[in-house]
C-alpha positions as CSV (number, residue, x, y, z in Angstrom):
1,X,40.4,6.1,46.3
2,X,38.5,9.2,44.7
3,X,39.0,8.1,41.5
4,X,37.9,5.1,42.1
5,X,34.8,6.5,43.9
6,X,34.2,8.9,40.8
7,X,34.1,6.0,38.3
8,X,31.6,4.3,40.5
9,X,29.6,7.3,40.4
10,X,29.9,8.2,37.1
11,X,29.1,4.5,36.5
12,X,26.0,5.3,38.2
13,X,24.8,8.1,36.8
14,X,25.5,6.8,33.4
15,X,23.5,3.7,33.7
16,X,20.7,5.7,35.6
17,X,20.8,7.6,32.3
18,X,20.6,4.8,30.0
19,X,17.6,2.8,32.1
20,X,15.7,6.1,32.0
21,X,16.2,6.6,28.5
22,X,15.0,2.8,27.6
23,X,11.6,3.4,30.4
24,X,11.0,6.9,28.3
25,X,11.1,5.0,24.9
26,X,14.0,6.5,23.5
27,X,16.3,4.1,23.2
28,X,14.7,0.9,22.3
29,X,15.3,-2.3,24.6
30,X,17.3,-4.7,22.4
31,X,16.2,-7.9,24.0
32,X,13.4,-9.4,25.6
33,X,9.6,-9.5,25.3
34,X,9.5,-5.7,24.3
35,X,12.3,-6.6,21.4
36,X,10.6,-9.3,19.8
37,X,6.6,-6.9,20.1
38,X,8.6,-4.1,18.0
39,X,10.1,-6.8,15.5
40,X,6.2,-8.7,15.1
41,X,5.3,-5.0,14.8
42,X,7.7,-4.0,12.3
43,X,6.7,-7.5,10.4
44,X,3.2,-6.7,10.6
45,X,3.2,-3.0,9.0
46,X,1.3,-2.8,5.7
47,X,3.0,-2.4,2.6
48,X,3.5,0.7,0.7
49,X,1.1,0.8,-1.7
50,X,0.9,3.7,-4.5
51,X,-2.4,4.4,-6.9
52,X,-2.2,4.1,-10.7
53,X,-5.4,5.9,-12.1
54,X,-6.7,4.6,-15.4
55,X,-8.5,7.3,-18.3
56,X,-12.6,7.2,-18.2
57,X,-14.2,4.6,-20.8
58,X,-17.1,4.0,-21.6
59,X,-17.9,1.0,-22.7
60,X,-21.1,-1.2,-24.6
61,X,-23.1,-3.3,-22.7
62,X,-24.3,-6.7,-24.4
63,X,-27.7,-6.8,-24.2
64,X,-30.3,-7.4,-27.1
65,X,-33.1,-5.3,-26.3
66,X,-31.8,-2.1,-25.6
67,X,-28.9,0.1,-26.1
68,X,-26.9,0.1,-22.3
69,X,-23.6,1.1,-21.6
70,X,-21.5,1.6,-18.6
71,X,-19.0,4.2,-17.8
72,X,-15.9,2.9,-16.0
73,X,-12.8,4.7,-14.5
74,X,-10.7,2.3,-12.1
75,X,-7.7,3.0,-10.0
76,X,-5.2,0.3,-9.9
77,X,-3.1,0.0,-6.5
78,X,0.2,-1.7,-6.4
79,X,2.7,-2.6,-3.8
80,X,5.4,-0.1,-3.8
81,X,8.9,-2.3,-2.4
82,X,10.9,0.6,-2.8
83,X,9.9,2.6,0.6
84,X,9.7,1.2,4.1
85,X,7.3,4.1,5.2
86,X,4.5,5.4,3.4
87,X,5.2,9.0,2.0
88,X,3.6,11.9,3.6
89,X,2.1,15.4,2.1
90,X,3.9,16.3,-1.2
91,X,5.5,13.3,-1.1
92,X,2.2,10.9,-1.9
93,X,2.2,13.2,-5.6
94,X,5.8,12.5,-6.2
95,X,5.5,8.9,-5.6
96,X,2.1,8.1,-7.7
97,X,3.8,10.4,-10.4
98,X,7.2,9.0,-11.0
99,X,5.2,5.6,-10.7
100,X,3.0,7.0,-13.4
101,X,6.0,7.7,-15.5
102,X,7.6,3.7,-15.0
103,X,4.2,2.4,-15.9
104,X,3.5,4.1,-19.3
105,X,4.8,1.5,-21.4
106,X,2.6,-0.8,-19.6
107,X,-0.5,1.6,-19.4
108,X,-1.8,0.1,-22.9
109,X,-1.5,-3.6,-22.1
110,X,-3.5,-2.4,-19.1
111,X,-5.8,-0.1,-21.2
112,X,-6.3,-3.3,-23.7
113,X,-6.9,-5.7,-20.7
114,X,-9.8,-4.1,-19.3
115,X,-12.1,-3.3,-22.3
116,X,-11.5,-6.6,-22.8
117,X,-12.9,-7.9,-19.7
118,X,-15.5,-5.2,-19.8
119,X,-17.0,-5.8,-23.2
120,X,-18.3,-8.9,-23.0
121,X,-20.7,-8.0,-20.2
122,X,-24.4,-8.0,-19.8
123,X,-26.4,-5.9,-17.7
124,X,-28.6,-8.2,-15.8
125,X,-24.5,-9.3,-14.6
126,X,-24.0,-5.9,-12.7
127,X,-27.3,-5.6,-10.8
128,X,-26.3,-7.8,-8.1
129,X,-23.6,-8.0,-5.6
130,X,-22.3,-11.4,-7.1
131,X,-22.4,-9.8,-10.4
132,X,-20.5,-7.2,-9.7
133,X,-17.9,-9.4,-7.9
134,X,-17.3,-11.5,-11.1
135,X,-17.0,-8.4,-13.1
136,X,-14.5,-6.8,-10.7
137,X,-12.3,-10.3,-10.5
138,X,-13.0,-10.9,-14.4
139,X,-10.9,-7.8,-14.0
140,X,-9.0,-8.1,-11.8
141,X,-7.3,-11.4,-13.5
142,X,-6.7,-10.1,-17.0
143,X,-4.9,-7.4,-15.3
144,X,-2.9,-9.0,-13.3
């Protein structure tokens, strides 16, 4: 009869254990409305992205009645699939680094791409907002 009393208990306490542990968030509730918020959540994180920084150009502006030219420097972001979590502190350096390193055989098909799309430009196309736009998706599209 005390044993069985004991396991009761013990049966008890354990499960007061685990239902305070799942109210405190530490053990996450595997069912139910709070289960499927934490998957939408997971679903919803942004990717990992890391930065690819291109070299300074400048670069001739087409326009007949004056000499104009525009001094670019763009940095390129890309969707990292390798890491669930975005790196933190030193970590950041590492990853845009040993990214740096995959993309160098790439870096002068890139380089080419954009004076490409930048040298055909006039400079009446960057005063406005529109302009600007079509430049940047110009771009944006012989990059990608």
């Amino acid at each position: 009869m005390i044993k069985i009393v004991g396991i009761v208990i013990g049966a008890l306490v354990l499960g007061a254990g685990v239902a305070a542990a799942i109210v405190m968030g530490v053990i996450p509730v595997p069912f139910g409305p709070l289960a499927e918020a934490r998957a939408l959540a997971e679903k919803a994180k942004p990717p990992v992205t890391v930065m690819y920084p291109t070299k300074e150009r400048v670069v001739n502006l087409t326009d007949k009645s004056a000499a104009k030219y525009l001094k670019v420097s763009l940095t390129l972001e890309f969707i990292d699939n390798k890491l669930k979590d975005p790196p933190k502190g030193a970590a950041v350096t590492t990853q845009q680094t040993d990214f740096a390193a995959e993309m160098s055989p790439y870096s002068a098909i890139i380089d080419d791409a954009l004076v490409r799309s930048d040298l055909e430009r006039e400079p009446r196309a960057t005063r406005r907002r529109e302009g600007r736009q079509r430049v940047f998706h110009g771009i944006y599209y012989s990059v990608e």
